[in-house]
C-alpha positions in Angstrom: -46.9 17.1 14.9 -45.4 13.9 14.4 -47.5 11.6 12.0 -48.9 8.2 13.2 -48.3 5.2 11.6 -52.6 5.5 10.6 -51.2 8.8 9.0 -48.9 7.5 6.9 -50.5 4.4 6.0 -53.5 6.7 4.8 -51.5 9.1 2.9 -50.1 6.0 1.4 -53.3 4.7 0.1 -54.0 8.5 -1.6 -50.9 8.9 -3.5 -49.2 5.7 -4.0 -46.8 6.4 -6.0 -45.1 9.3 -3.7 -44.0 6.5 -1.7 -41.9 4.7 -4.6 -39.7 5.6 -7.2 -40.3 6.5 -10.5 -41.1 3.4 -13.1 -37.4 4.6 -15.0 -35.8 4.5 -11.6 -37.1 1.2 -10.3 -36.2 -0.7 -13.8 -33.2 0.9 -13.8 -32.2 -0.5 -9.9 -34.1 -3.9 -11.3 -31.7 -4.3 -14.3 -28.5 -3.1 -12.0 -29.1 -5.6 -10.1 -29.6 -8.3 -12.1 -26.5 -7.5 -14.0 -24.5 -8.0 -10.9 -26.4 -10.7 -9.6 -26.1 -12.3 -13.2 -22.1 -11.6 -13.3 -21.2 -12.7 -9.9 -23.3 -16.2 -10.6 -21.2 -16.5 -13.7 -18.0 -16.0 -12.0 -18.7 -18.7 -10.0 -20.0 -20.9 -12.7 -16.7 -20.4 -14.3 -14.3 -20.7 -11.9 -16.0 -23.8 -10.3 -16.6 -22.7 -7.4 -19.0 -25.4 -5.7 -20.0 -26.2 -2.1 -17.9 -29.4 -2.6 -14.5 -27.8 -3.8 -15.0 -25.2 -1.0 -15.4 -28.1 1.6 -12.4 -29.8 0.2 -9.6 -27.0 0.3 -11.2 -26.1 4.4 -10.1 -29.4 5.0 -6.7 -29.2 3.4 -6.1 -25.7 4.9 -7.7 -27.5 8.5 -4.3 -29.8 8.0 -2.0 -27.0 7.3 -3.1 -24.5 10.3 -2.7 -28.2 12.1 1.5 -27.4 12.1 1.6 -24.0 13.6 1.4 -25.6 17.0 3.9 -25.9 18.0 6.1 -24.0 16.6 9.6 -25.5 15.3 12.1 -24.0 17.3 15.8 -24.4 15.4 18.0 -25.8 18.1 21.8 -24.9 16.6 22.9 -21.8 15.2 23.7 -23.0 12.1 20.2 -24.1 10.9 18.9 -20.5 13.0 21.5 -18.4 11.2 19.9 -18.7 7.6 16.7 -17.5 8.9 18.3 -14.6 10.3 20.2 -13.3 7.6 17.1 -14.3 5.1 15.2 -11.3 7.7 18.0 -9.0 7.7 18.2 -8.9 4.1 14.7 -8.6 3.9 14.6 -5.4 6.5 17.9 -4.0 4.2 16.1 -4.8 0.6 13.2 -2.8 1.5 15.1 0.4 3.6 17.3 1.3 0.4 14.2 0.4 -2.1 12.4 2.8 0.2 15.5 5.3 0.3 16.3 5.4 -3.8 12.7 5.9 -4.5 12.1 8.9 -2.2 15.6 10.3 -3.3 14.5 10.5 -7.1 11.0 10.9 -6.2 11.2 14.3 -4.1 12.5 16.4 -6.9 10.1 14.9 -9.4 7.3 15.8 -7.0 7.9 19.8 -7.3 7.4 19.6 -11.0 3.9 17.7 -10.5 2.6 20.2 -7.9 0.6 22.8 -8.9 1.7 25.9 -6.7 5.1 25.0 -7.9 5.0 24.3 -11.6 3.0 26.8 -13.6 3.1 24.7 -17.0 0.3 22.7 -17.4 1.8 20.8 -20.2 5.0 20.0 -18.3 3.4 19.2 -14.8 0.3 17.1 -16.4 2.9 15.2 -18.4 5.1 14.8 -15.4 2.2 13.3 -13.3 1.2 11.0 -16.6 4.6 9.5 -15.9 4.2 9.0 -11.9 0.7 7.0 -13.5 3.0 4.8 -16.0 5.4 4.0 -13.5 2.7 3.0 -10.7 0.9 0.9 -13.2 3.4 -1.8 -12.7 3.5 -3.7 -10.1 6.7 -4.3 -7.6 6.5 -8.3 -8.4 6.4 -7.9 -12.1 8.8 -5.2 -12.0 11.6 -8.0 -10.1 10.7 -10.6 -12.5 12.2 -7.8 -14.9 14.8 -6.5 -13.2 16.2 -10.5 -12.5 16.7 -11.3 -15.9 18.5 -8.0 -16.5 20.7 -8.5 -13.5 20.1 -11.6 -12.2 18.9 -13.1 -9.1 19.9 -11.5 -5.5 18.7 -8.5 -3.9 19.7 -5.8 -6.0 16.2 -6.8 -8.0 14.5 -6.5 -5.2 16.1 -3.2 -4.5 14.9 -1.9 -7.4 12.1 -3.3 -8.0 10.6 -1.5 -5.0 12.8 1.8 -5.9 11.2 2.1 -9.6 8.0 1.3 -8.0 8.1 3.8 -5.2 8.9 6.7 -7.5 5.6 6.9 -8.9 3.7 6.3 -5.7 6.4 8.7 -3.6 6.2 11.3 -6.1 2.3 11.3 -6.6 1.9 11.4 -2.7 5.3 14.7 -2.3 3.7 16.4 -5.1 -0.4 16.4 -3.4 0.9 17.4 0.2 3.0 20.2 -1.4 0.2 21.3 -3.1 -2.1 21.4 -0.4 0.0 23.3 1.7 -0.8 27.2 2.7 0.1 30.3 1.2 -0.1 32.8 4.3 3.8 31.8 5.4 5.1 31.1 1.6 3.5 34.9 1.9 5.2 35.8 4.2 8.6 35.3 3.6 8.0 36.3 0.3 7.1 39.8 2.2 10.1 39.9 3.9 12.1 39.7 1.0 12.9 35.5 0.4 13.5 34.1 -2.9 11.7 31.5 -4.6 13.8 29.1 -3.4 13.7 30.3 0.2 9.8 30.4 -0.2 9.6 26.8 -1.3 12.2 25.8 2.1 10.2 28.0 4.8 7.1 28.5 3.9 6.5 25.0 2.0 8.9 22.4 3.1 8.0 23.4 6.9 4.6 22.0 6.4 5.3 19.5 3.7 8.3 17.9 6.3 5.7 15.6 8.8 3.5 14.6 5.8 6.7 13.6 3.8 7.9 11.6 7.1 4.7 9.7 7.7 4.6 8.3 4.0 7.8 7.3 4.3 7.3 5.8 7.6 4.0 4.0 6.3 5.4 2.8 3.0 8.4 1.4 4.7 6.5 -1.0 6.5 4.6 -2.1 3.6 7.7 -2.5 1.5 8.9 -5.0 4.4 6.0 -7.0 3.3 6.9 -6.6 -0.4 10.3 -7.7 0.1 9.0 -11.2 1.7 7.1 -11.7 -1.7 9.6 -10.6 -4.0 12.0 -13.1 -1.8 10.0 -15.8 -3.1 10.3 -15.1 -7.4 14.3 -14.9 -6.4 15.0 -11.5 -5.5 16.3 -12.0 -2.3 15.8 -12.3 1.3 13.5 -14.2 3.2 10.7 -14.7 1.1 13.3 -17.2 -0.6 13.6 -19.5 2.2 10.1 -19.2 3.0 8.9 -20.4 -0.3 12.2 -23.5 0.0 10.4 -25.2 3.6 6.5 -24.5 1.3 7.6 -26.5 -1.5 9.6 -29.1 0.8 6.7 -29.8 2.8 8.1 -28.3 6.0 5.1 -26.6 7.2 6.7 -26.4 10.7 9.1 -24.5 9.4 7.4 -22.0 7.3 4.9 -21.2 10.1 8.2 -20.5 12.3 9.5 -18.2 9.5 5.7 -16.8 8.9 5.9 -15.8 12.5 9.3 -14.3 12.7 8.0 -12.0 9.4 4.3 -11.0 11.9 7.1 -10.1 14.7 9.9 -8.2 12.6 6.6 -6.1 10.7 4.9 -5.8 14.3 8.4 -4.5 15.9 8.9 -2.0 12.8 5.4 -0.7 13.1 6.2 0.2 16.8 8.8 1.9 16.2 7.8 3.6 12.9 4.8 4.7 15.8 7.2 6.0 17.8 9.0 8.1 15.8 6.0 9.7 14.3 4.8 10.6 17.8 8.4 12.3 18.6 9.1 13.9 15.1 5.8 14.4 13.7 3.9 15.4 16.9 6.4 18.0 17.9 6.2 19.7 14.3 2.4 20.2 14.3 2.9 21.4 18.2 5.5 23.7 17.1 3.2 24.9 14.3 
């Protein structure tokens, strides 16, 4: 029987407080609340964030948006060709920063998986070191690598190597070790070595993962290589950050829409291939 609302209002007027929370509970809600209610009002206290400043920069970034239409449209080849090269090395900065870091990360990633390395002590200190090396970020990390070899986009290049070794190996090492042990099992029954376990039984499953965080990171390393073009470690993000500071909005809402294109194209494809490649493994499977 359902209760009415009579019901309810009745049994509320009986036993009170089985309609509330405990006293300890409700103080403790009251004094979360006014901790973050207290900290966020401080932040913006601080920060000066007022109604007026707020109003202010709308305006400004009202008279900004104001030169994305319409679009500057480069009408010789020599003033287009910049742009184009500036994308291309963008696109080549962050394939072999993507490429070095898997290559150094997929080994490191058997010795931080669990059904692989049996030594705690060796795999927990391994998978302390993907932590280090994921603590710092790509744009700090090319701010370090220009001043050791100076501006271009080898920095860039390893800047987003370095960075996606920790995140690579963290991400092999997880898939491996949620893989199952029914075919490691069985090739292992029919006689396979360790190694042969680890390529059929593991490395069959672990493949499609592997190639969709590659895929994925890709894409956002595209991204990364447009900032880390602007701190001077090459490609596009360079000449981007040259038409900002020159005032040639025009210009750097061209560029900021040949970036949206190049990411949407790469995403399509990178969509693509994970339907063909991926899909067919987990069909075969």
């Amino acid at each position: 029987m359902t209760p009415t609302p009579k019901d309810i209002d009745a049994a509320r007027a009986r036993v009170p407080l089985a309609f509330r929370a405990p006293l300890p509970v409700r103080l403790r809600r009251y004094a979360l609340w006014s901790l973050f209610i207290g900290l966020f009002s401080w932040c913006l206290y601080d920060f000066n964030i007022t109604p007026q400043r707020i109003w202010v920069g709308l305006e400004r970034l009202g008279s900004v948006l104001a030169f994305m239409f319409p679009p500057h449209i480069w009408t010789s080849w020599a003033e287009f060709a910049p742009i184009l090269t500036g994308l291309g090395e963008t696109l080549a900065i962050a394939f072999l920063g993507t490429v070095l870091g898997a290559v150094v990360a997929f080994p490191l990633s058997f010795l931080g998986a669990k059904n692989i390395n049996r030594l705690n002590f060796l795999r927990l200190g391994v998978r302390r070191g993907y932590d280090v090396i994921r603590a710092f970020e790509t744009l700090i990390l090319a701010l370090i690598f220009i001043r050791a070899f100076g501006l271009g986009p080898l920095a860039g290049i390893l800047a987003i190597a370095v960075s996606e070794i920790g995140t690579f190996a963290k991400l092999f090492s997880e898939a491996i070790e949620n893989t199952s042990e029914k075919p490691v099992e069985g090739v292992k029954a029919s006689g396979g070595s360790r190694l042969q376990q680890v390529r059929f039984g593991i490395m069959s499953q672990v493949n499609p993962v592997i190639l969709s965080i590659l895929l994925y990171n890709f894409e956002s390393n595209v991204r990364s290589g447009t900032i880390l073009g602007i701190v001077g470690a090459g490609g596009i993000g360079f000449l981007l950050s040259d038409r900002i500071s020159a005032y040639r909005w025009d210009e750097a809402w061209s560029i900021i829409f040949l970036i949206i294109a190049m990411v949407y194209l790469i995403d399509w494809l990178s969509a693509m291939i994970r339907q063909r490649l991926i899909g067919k493994s987990e069909q075969a499977r």
